[in-house]
C-alpha positions as CSV (number, residue, x, y, z in Angstrom):
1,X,172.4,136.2,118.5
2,X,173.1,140.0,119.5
3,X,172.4,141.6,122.3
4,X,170.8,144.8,122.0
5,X,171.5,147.6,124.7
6,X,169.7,150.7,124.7
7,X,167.7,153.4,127.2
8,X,164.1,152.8,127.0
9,X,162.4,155.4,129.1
10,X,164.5,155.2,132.3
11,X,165.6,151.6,132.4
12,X,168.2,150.5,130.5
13,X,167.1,147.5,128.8
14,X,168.9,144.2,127.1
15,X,167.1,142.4,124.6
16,X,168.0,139.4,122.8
17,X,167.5,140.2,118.7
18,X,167.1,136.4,117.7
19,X,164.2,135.3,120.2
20,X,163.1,139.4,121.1
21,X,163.0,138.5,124.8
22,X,164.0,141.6,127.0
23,X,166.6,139.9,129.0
24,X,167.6,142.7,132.1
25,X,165.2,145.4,132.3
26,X,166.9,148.1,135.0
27,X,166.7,151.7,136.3
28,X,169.4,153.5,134.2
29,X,170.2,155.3,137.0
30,X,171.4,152.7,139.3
31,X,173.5,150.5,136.5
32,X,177.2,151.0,136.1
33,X,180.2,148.7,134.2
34,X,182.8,147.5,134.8
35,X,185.9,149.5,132.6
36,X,188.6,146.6,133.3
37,X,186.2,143.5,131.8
38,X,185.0,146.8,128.9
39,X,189.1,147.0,128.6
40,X,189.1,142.8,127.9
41,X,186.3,142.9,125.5
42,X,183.2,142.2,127.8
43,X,180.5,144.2,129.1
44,X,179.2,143.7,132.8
45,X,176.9,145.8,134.4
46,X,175.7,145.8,137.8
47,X,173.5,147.6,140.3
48,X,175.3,150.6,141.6
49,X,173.1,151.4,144.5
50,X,173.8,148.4,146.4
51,X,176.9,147.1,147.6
52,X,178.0,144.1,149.2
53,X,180.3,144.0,152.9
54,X,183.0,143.1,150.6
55,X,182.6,146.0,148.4
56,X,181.3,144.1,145.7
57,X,178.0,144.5,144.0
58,X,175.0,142.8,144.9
59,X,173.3,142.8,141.6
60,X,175.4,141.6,138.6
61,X,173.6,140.9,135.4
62,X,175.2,138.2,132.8
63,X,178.3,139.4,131.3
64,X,177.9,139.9,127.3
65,X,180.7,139.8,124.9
66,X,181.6,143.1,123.2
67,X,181.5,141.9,119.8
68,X,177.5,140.5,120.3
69,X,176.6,143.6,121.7
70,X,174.4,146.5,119.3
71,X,172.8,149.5,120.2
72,X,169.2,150.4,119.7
73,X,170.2,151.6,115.6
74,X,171.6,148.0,115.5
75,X,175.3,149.2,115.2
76,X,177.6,147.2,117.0
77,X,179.5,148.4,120.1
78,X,183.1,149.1,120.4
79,X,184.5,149.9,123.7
80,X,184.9,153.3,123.2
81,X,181.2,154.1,121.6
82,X,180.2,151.9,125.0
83,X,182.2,153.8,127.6
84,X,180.2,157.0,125.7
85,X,176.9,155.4,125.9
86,X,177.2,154.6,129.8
87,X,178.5,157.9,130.5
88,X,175.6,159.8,128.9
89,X,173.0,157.2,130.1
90,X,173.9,155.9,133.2
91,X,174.3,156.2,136.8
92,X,174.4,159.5,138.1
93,X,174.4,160.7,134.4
94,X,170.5,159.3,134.1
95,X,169.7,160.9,137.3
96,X,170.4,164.4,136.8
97,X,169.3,164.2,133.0
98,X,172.4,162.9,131.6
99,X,174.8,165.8,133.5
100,X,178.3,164.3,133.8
101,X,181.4,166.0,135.4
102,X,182.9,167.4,132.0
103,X,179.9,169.5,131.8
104,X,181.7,171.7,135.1
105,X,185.3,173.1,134.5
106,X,187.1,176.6,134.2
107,X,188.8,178.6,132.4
108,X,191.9,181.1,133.2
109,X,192.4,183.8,131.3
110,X,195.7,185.9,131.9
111,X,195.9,189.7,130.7
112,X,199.1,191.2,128.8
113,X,198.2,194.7,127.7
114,X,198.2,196.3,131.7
115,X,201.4,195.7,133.1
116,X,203.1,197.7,135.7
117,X,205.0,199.7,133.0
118,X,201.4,200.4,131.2
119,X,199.2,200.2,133.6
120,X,195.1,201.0,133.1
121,X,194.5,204.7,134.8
122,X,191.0,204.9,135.6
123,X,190.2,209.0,136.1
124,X,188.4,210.0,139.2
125,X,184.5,209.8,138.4
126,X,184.7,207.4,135.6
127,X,184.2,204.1,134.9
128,X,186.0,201.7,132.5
129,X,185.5,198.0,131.6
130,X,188.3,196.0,132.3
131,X,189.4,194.7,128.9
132,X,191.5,191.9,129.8
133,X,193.4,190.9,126.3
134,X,193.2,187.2,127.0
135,X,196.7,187.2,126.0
136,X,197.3,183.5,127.7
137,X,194.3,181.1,128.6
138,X,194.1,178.0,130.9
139,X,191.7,176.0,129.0
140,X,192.2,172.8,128.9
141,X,189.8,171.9,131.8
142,X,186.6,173.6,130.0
143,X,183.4,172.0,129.9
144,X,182.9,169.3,127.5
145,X,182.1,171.1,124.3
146,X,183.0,174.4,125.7
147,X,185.7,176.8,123.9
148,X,185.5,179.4,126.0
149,X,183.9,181.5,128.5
150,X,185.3,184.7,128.4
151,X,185.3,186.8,124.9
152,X,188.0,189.1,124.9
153,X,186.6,190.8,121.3
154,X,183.3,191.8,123.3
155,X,185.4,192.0,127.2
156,X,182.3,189.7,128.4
157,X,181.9,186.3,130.5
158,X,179.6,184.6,128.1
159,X,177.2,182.3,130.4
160,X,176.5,178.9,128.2
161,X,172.7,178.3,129.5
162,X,170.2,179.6,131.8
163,X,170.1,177.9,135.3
164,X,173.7,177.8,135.7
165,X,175.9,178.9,138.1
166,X,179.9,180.8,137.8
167,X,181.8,181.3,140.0
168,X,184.4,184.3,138.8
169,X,187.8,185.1,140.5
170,X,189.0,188.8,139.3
171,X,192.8,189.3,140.7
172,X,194.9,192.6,139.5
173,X,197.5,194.9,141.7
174,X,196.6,198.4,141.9
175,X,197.3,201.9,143.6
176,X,195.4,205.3,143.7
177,X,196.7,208.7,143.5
178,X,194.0,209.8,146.3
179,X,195.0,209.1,150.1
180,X,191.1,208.4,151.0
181,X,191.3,206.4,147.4
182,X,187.8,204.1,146.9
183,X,186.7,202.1,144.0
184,X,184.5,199.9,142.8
185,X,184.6,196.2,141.0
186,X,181.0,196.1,139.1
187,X,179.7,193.2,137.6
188,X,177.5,194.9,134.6
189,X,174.9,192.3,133.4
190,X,173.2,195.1,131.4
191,X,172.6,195.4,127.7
192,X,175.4,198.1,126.6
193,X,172.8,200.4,127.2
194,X,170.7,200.0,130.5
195,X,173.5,199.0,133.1
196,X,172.0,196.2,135.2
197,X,174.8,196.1,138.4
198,X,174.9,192.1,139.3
199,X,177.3,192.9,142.2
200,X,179.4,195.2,143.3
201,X,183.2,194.8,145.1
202,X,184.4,197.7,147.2
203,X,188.3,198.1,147.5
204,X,190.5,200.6,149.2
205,X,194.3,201.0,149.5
206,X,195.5,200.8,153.0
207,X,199.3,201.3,152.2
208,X,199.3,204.5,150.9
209,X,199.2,206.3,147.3
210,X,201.4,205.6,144.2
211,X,202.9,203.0,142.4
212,X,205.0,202.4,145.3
213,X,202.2,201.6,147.6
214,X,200.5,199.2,145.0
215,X,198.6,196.1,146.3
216,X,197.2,193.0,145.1
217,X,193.8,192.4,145.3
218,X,191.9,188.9,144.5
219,X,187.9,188.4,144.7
220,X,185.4,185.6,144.1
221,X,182.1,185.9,142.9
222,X,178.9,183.4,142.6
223,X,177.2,184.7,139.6
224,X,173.8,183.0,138.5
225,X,172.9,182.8,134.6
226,X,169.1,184.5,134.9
227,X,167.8,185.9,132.2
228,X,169.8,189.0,131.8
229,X,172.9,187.0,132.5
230,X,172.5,184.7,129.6
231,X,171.4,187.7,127.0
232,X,173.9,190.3,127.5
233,X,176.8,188.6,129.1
234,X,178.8,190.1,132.1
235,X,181.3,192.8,131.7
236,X,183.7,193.5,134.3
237,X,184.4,197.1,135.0
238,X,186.0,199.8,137.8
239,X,184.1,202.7,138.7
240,X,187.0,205.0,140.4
241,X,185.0,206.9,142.4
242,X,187.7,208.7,144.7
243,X,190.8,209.3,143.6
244,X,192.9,208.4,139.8
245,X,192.6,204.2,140.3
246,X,195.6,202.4,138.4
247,X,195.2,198.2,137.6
248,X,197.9,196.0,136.0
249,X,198.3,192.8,136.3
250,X,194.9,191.5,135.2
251,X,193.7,187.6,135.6
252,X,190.1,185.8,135.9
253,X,189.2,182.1,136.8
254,X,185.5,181.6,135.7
255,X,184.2,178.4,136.4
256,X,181.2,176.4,135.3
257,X,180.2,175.3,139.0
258,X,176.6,174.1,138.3
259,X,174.5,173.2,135.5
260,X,171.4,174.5,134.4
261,X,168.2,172.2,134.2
C-alpha cells in the first residue's frame, strides 16, 4: 500500500493508507534525506540532530520506495516535488518557519547615465536623489521569488517584508569644486513628502578639487525594514552641502541578509 508523507503540526508523519497506522511520527525539524538514495528512487530520512562517531546518523527510519510514496492530497511523489517538500518542511526550514537559504541573496545594480564624461553635478546647498539607471543588473542570486530590489522607475530600494534586514553597498567616484568640499550620502525612508533620514554618510575629498582629483568612494549600510522602510521605500540621495559635488560611476549591492518573522 502507499505511504503517505506529510507535516502534521510539527512532526512529520508517515502513515500507511492500507492499514491507517502512523508508521514514524518525528519532529520536522530534526528529519533530513538522503539526495543520493532520492537520486535512485528511494526516500530515507533520518534524525539530523544526532550523529554517529562515524558521521553517520543515529536515527534512520525504513527506507520507502519513491513510487509508493503520496503526499497528504494523495498525489504521488516524484523526486523533484519531494526534494521541494523537504526543503520547505524540514530541518532547519521547520525551525525557523519554513526560511530556507534562497529566501537571502542580492542584487547588483550598475549605473550607465553618470559617467565621467556626464557626470551628476550636484549644486552647493541642494540635494539630489541618485537616480541610478539600472542600466546592467546582477540578479541571478535574488531571493527565491524575488525580481528585484531596487526600482529604477521610482530610484527606490524596495524592502520585500517587515522584519528584514539589507544590507546596501553604494560605490561612485566623485570630486568637488570647493577645497573645504563636504557632502552627504542620505538614506531618505520618508514618504516623498516628509523626509525621514535613516542614515546619513559623510564624505570629503582629501586630494584636492576637480575632475583631476576625483576619488572613489564605497560604503555599506545595515538598513532594517520597520515600518516606514517597508511603506515608502529607501531613496538614495547627496546633499552637497559645501562646495559643487560631482558623482559618476554609480553601483549598489543590496542584499537580503535576514528575514523577517
Amino acid at each position: 500500500m502507499a505511504k503517505k508523507i506529510e507535516i502534521q503540526g510539527s512532526a512529520i508523519t508517515i502513515t500507511d493508507t492500507g492499514s491507517g497506522i502512523i508508521e514514524v511520527a518525528h519532529p520536522s525539524k530534526d528529519t533530513w534525506y538522503k539526495q543520493e538514495d532520492l537520486d535512485n528512487g528511494r526516500i530515507s530520512l533520518y534524525d539530523s540532530n544526532g550523529t554517529t562517531g562515524r558521521g553517520m546518523s543515529s536515527i534512520e527510519f525504513p527506507p520507502i520506495d519513491l513510487s509508493d510514496a503520496v503526499d497528504s492530497s494523495d498525489v504521488s511523489f516524484t523526486a523533484v516535488s519531494f526534494r521541494e517538500f523537504c526543503q520547505n518542511n524540514l530541518g532547519y526550514n521547520a525551525q525557523a518557519q519554513s526560511l530556507s537559504v534562497t529566501a537571502l541573496g542580492w542584487e547588483q545594480i550598475i549605473d550607465s547615465q553618470y559617467t565621467s564624461g556626464s557626470p551628476l553635478t550636484i549644486t552647493a546647498g541642494t540635494t539630489t536623489i541618485l537616480d541610478n539607471n539600472a542600466n546592467s543588473r546582477v540578479n541571478t542570486y535574488l531571493p527565491q521569488g524575488v525580481t528585484q530590489l531596487y526600482n529604477s522607475s521610482n530610484s527606490k530600494i524596495e524592502p520585500i517584508q517587515l522584519g528584514d534586514a539589507y544590507l546596501i553597498r553604494v560605490d561612485f567616484t566623485a570630486y568637488t569644486s570647493s577645497p573645504s568640499g563636504l557632502a552627504e550620502l542620505q538614506y531618505d525612508i520618508g514618504d516623498g513628502v516628509t523626509p525621514i533620514i535613516e542614515v546619513v554618510r559623510s564624505f570629503t575629498f582629501p586630494k584636492g578639487t576637480g575632475a583631476g582629483n576625483a576619488g572613489k568612494y564605497s560604503t555599506s549600510t545595515l538598513v532594517p525594514a520597520l515600518s516606514d522602510f517597508v511603506a515608502n521605500g529607501c531613496v538614495l540621495q547627496v546633499e552637497s552641502i559645501t562646495g559643487d559635488t560631482t558623482i559618476y560611476d554609480l553601483k549598489y549591492d543590496i542584499s537580503r541578509i535576514n528575514v523577517g518573522r
